[in-house]
N, C-alpha and C positions, 0 to 999 in steps of 0.2 A: 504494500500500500504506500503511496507516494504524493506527497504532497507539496505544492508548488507555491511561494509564494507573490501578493501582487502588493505592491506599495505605491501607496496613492500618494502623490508631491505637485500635485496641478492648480492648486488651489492659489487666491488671489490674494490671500491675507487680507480683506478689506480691511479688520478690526484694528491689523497692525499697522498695515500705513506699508509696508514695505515687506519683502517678500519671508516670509519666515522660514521657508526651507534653507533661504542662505545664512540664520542666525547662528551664531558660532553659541557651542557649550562645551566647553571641557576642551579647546582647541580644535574640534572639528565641527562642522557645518551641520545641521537635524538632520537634514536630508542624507547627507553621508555618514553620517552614525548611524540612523535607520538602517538604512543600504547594508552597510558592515554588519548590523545585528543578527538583518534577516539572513544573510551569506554565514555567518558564525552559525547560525541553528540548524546549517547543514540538511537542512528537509529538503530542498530540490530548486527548481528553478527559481529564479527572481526576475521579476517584471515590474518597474516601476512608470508607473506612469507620470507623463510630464505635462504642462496647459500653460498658468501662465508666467512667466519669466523661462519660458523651457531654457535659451541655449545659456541664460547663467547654472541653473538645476543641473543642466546634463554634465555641462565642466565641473561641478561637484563630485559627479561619480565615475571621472577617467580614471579607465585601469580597473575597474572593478567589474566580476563577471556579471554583469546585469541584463537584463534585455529592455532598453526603454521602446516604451511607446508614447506616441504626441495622441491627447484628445484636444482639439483644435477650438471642440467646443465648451471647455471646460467652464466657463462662466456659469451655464447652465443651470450646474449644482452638481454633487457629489456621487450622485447615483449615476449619472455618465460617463465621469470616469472611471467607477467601476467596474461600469460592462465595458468598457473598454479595456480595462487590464486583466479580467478573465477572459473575454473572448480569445485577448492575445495570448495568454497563457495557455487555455484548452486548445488553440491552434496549433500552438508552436509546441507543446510536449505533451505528453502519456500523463495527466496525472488523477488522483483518483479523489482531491481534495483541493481545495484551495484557499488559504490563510491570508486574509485581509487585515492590513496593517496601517496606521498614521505615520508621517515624519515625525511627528511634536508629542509622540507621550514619552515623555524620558525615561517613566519608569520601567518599560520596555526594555529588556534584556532578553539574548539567545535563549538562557535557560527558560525563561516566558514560554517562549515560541516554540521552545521543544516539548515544553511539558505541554503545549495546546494539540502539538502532533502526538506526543506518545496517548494523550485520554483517548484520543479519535481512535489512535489504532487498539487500545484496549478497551472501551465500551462501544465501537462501533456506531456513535453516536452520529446524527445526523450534522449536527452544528454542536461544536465546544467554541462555549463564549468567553471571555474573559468577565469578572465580576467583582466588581466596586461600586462602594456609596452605594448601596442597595439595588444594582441593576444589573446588564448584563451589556457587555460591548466588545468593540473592538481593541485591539487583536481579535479577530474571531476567527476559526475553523468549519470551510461550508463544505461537506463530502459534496459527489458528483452530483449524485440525487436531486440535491438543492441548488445543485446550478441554474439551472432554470426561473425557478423564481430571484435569483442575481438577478439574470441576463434580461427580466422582465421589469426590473426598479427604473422608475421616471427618473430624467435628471434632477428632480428637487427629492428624490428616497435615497434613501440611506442604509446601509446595513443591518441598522435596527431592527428594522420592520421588519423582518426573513427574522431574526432572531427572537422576536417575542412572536412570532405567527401562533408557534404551535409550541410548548414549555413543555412540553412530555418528548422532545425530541432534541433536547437540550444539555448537555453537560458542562458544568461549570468550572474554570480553574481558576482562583482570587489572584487578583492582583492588587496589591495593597498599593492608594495612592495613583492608580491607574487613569480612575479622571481627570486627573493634573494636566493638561494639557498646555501647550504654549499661542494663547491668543493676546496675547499684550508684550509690553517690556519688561511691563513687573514682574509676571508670570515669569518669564524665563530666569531674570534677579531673585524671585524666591524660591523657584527649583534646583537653584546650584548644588 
């Protein structure tokens, strides 16, 4: 069983004013620390998607095995980049899952991303979500099964919705601090 991940980095940062993929933490860039994480967790391919600042985003990930894709229409909203970075991924490799990831949650580690592959291949679960602050989110893990309703999300849907669809087809692994995300300047100043 084999799972591929896609990494979404398209987004326009209204909130921030300026593009957050290119924020530096810890001497490397979100975007390229994401990139690194999901490559360290060793599950299989990497497809990160690019929209808008792409050719700054992409010079962040030279030299790394990645496979990008441009969604051109990424303003849209979330859910089109998406299905654009699963579609690429089901096209381009054999895989039997597919692991949805952000640039900007820092608490995001390899080990994370492995334990969300290893629940999938030990309770055979349809979707292993990650769960914090009382919820269930991304990182997520969506078997093949559930492809389909991805590949169905409007540009303004989200991975959530697939994730609360159906709760009896759901495995959980905590991520503590997981909601922390990077939408400000503070934000990133108080995640050091």
């Amino acid at each position: 069983m084999k799972a591929g991940i896609v990494l979404l980095a398209a987004g326009g940062s209204s909130r921030l004013g300026r593009p957050k993929q290119l924020l530096l933490h810890q001497g490397k860039t979100l975007v390229r620390r994401a990139a690194e994480t999901a490559i360290a967790a060793e599950c299989g391919p990497v497809v990160v998607v690019l929209g808008a600042h792409r050719e700054a985003v992409a010079a962040e990930l030279t030299g790394l095995p990645v496979h990008l894709v441009e969604h051109a229409d990424w303003a849209a909203g979330p859910g089109g980049s998406l299905v654009a970075g699963v579609r690429a991924l089901t096209e381009t490799s054999s895989v039997d899952a597919v692991l949805i990831m952000l640039c900007d949650q820092l608490r995001v580690d390899s080990a994370h991303l492995t334990s969300l592959v290893d629940t999938w291949k030990r309770t055979g679960s349809a979707v292993v979500a990650s769960s914090y602050d009382g919820t269930r989110g991304v990182p997520a893990l969506f078997s093949r099964a559930v492809l389909p309703e991805l590949e169905a999300l409007t540009p303004e849907q989200g991975a959530r919705g697939v994730i609360a669809r159906d709760s009896s087809r759901v495995a959980e692994v905590g991520l503590p601090g997981g909601g922390e995300d990077v939408d400000t300047v503070a934000d990133l100043a108080r995640l050091r």
